[in-house]
VEXVOLUM-658557 format. One record per residue (C-alpha): residue number from 1; residue in three letters; x, z, y. Coordinates in pm, whole numbers, padded with zeros to 5 digits. Each point is the difference from the previous one (the first is absolute). Layout:
// residues N
[site NUM, 'ala', [X, Z, Y]];
...
This chain:
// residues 238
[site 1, 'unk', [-01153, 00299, -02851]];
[site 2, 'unk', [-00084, -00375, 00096]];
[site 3, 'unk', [-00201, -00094, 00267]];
[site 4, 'unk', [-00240, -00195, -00236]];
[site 5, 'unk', [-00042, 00356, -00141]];
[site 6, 'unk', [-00036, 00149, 00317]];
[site 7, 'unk', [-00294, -00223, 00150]];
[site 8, 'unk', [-00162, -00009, -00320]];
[site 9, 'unk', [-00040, 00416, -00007]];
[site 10, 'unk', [-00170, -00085, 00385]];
[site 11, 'unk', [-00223, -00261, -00132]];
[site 12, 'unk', [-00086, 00261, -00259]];
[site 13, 'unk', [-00052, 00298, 00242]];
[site 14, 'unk', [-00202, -00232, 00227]];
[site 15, 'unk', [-00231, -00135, -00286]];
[site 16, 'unk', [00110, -00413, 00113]];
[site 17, 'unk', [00149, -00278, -00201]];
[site 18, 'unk', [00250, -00260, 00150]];
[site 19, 'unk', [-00085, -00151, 00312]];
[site 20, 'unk', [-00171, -00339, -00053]];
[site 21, 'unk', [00217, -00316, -00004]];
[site 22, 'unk', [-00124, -00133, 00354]];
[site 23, 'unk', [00103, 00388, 00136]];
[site 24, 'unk', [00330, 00017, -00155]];
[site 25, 'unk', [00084, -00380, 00147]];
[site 26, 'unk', [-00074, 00089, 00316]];
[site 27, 'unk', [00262, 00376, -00041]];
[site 28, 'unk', [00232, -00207, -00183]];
[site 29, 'unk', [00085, -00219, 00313]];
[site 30, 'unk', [-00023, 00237, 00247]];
[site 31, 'unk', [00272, 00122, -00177]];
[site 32, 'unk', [00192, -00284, -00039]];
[site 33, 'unk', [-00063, -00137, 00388]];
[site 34, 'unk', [00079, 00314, 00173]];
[site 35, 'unk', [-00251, -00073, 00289]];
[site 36, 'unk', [00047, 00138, 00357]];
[site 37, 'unk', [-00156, 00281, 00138]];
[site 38, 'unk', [-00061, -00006, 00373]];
[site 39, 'unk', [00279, -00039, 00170]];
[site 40, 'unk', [00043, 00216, 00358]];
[site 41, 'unk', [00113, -00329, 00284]];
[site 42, 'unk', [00226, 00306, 00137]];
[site 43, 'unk', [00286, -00104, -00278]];
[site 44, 'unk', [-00078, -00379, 00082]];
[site 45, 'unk', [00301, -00012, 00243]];
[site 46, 'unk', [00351, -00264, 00034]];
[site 47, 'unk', [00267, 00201, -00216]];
[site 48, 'unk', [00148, 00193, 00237]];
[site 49, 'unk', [-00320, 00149, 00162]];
[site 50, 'unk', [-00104, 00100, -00372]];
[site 51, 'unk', [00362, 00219, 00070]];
[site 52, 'unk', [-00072, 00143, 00268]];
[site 53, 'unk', [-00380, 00113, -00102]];
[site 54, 'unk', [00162, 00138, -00329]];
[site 55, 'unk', [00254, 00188, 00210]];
[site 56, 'unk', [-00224, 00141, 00235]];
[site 57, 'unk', [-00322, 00052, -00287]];
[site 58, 'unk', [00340, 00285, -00163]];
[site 59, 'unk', [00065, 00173, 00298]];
[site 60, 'unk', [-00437, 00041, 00077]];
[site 61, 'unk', [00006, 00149, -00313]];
[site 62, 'unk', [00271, 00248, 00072]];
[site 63, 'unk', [00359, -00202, -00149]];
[site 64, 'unk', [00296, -00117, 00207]];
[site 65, 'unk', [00137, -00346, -00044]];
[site 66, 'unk', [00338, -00117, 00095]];
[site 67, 'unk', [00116, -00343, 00013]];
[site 68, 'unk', [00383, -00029, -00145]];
[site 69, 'unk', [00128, -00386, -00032]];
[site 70, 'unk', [00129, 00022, -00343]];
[site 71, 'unk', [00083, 00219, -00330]];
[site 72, 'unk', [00363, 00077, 00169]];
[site 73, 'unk', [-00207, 00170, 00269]];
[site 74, 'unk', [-00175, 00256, -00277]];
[site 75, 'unk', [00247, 00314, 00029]];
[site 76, 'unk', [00053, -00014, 00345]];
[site 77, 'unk', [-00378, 00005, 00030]];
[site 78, 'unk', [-00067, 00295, -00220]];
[site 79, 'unk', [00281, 00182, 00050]];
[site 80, 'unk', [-00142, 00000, 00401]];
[site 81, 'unk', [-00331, 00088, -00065]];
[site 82, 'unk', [00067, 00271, -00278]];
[site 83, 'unk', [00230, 00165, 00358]];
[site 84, 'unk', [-00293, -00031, 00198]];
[site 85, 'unk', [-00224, 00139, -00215]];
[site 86, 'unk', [00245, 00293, -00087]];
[site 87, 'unk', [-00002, -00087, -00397]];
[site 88, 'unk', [00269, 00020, -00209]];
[site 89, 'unk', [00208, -00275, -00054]];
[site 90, 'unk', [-00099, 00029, -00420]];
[site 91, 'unk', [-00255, -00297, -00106]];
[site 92, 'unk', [-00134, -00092, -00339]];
[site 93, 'unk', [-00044, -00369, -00047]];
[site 94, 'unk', [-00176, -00233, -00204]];
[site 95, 'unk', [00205, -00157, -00226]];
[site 96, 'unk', [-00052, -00345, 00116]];
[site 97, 'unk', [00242, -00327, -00021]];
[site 98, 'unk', [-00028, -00043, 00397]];
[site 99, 'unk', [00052, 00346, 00086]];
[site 100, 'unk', [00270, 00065, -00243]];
[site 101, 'unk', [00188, -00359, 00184]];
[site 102, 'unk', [00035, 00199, 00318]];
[site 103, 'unk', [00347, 00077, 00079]];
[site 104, 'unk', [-00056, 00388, 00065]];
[site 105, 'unk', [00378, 00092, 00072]];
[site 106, 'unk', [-00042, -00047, 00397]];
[site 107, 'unk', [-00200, 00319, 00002]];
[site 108, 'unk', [00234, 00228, -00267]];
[site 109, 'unk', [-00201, 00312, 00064]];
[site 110, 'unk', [-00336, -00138, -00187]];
[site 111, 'unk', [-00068, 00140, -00285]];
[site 112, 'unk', [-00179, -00276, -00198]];
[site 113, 'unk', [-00152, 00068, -00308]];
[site 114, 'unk', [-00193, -00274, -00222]];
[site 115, 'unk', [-00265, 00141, -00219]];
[site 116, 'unk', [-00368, 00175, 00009]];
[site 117, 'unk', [-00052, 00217, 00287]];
[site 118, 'unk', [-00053, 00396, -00142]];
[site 119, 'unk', [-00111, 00301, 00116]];
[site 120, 'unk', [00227, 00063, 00362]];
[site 121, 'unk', [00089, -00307, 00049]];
[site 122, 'unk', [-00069, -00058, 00418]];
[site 123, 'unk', [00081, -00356, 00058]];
[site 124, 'unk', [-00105, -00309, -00216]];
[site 125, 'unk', [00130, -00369, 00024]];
[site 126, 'unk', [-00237, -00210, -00140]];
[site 127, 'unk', [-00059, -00395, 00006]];
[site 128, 'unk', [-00322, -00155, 00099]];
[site 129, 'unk', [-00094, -00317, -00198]];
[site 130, 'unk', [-00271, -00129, 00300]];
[site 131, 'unk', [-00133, 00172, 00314]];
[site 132, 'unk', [-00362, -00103, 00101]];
[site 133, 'unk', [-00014, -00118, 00340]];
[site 134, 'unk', [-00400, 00051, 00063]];
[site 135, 'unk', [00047, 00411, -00126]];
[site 136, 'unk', [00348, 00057, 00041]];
[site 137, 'unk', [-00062, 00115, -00361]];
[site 138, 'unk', [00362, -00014, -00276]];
[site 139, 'unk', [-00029, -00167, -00343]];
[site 140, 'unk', [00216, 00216, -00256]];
[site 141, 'unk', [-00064, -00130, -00385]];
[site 142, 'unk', [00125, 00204, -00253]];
[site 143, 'unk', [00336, -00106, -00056]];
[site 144, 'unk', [00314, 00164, -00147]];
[site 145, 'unk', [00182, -00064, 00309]];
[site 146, 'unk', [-00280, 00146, 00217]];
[site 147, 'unk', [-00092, 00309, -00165]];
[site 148, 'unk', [-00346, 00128, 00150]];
[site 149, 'unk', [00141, 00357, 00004]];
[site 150, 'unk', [00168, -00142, 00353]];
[site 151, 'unk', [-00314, -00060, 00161]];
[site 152, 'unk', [-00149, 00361, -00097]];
[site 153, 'unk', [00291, 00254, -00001]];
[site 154, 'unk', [00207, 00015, 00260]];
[site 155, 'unk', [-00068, 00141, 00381]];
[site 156, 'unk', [00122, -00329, 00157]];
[site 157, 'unk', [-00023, -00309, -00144]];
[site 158, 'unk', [00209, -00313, 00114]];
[site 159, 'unk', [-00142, -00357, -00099]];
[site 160, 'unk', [00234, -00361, 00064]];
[site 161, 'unk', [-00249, -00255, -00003]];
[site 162, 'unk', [00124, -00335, 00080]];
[site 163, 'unk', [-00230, -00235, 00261]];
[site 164, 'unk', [-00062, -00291, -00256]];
[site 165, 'unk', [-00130, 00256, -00231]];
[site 166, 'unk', [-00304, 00064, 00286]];
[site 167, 'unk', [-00290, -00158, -00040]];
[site 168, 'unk', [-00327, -00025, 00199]];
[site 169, 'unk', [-00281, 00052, -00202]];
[site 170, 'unk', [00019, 00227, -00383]];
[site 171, 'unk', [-00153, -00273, -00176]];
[site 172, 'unk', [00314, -00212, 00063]];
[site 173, 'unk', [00191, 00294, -00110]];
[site 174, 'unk', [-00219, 00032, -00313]];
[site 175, 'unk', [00061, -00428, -00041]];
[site 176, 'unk', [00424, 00094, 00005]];
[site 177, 'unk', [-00075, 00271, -00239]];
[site 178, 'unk', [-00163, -00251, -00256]];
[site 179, 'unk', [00249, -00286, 00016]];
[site 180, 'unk', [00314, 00228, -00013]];
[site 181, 'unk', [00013, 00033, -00340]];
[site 182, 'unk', [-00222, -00098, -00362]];
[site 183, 'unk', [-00100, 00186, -00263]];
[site 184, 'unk', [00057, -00167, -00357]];
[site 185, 'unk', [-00322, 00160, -00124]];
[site 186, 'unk', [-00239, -00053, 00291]];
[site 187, 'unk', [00159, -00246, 00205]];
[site 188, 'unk', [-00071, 00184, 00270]];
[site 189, 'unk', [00191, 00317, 00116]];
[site 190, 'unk', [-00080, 00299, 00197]];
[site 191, 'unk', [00211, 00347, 00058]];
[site 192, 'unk', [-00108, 00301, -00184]];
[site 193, 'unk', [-00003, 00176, 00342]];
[site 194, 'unk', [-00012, -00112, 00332]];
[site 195, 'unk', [00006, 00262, 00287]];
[site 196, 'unk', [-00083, -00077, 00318]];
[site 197, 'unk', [00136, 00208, 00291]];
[site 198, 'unk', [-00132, -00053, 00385]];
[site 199, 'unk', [00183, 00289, 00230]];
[site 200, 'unk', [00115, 00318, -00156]];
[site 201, 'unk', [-00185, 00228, -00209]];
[site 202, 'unk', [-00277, 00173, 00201]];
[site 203, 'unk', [-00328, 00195, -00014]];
[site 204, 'unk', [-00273, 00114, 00232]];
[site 205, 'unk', [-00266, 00185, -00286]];
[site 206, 'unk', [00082, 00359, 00132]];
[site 207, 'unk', [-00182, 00049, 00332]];
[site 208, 'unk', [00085, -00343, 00135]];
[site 209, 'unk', [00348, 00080, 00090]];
[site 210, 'unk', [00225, -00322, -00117]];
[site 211, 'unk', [00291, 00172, -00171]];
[site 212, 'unk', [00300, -00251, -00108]];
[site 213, 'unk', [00141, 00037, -00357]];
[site 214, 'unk', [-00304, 00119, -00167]];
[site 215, 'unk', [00071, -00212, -00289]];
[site 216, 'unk', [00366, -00133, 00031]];
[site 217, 'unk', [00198, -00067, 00230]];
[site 218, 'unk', [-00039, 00067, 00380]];
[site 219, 'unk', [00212, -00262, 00161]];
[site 220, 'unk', [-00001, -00326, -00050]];
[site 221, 'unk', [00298, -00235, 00148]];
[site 222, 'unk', [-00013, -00386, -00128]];
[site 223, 'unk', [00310, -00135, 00073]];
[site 224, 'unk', [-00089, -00355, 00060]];
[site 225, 'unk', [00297, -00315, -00064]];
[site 226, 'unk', [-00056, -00288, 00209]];
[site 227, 'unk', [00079, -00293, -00250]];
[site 228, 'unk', [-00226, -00286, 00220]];
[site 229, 'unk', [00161, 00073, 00285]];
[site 230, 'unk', [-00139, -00305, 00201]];
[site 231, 'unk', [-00363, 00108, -00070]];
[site 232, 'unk', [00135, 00367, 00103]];
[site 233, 'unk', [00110, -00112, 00305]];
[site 234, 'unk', [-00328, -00149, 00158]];
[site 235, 'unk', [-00192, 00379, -00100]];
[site 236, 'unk', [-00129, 00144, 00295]];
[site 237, 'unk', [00155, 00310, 00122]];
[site 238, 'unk', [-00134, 00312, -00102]];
């Protein structure tokens, strides 16, 4: 069904025609200027403060972030905190070009495997396209090599977000969405689906006791690659 079709069956129901010519100017660029919202001064910070307040707006919310200094650094990292969070060394992975690069065979006893997560998987390796310094919220767009069955599935999930993908505010995540790719048809482009994930899954609606993993998965652990390492290196501690 078109959308043409579709908005003319609400006109219908509604009893309205099409929206005068000065009305439908005015939608028409809104749409096509994208104009900010308010935007909170707390993301308003030099680069590496933005970091930091991403770093520390995960862990408020209940993930763990480490800091590793490049992609070589990946399996040491998990395989370290899957032993000190007594998990089995078995991860499913999204089947992404940078996590597929890593050179695994330094830790021999992961068992990798790149596809959808399913029912029993415990541990998920997904990639984060942008991290939202003002929420310490994830961007995930529906993607073939980021299946959103990761983000849902399994127990623990693992993110690698790199630093230059963190940005302060989500409108200028929303601008890097827009300009990464065209559509022919539109000239725009948007994902069918974008999830966004702050913390791990969690609820408080039965007597107003939180409970982690109420809707996926109950850790969260953003593995964080420090590719501007000079702006890295004036964060404040902590």
């Amino acid at each position: 069904m078109s959308k043409d079709v579709i908005l003319g069956a609400i006109r219908r129901s509604l009893k309205r025609g099409s929206l005068p010519a000065d009305q439908a100017a005015m939608l028409d660029g809104r749409i096509a200027t994208h104009p900010r919202h308010l935007i909170p001064a707390r993301s308003r910070l030099p680069r590496a403060e933005q970091i930091a307040l991403f770093i520390r707006n995960v862990e408020k919310e209940f993930g763990t972030v480490e800091r590793i200094p490049d992609l070589a650094a990946v399996p040491a990292a998990i395989t370290d905190y899957l032993a000190a969070q007594n998990l089995p060394a078995k991860i499913v992975m999204a089947p992404h070009p940078e996590l597929q690069g890593i050179d695994w065979s330094a830790r021999p006893l992961l068992a990798l495997e790149a596809r959808r997560a399913q029912e029993g998987d415990q541990v998920s390796l997904q990639h984060a396209w942008a991290g939202v310094a003002e929420t310490g919220t994830l961007f995930f767009p529906s993607d073939p090599a980021r299946p959103a069955t990761l983000n849902l599935l399994p127990d623990t999930e693992i993110v690698l977000l790199r630093a230059s993908a963190i940005v302060g505010a989500y409108e200028e995540a929303w601008d890097r969405l827009r300009a990464e790719r065209q559509d022919p048809m539109t000239g725009g482009w948007m994902p069918r689906n974008l999830m966004l994930v702050t913390g791990p899954s969690r609820s408080a609606d039965i007597e107003q006791t939180l409970e982690l993993g109420a809707h996926g998965p109950r850790r969260l652990h953003v593995l964080l690659v420090e590719d501007e390492p000079a702006r890295a290196e004036a964060a404040p501690a902590g």
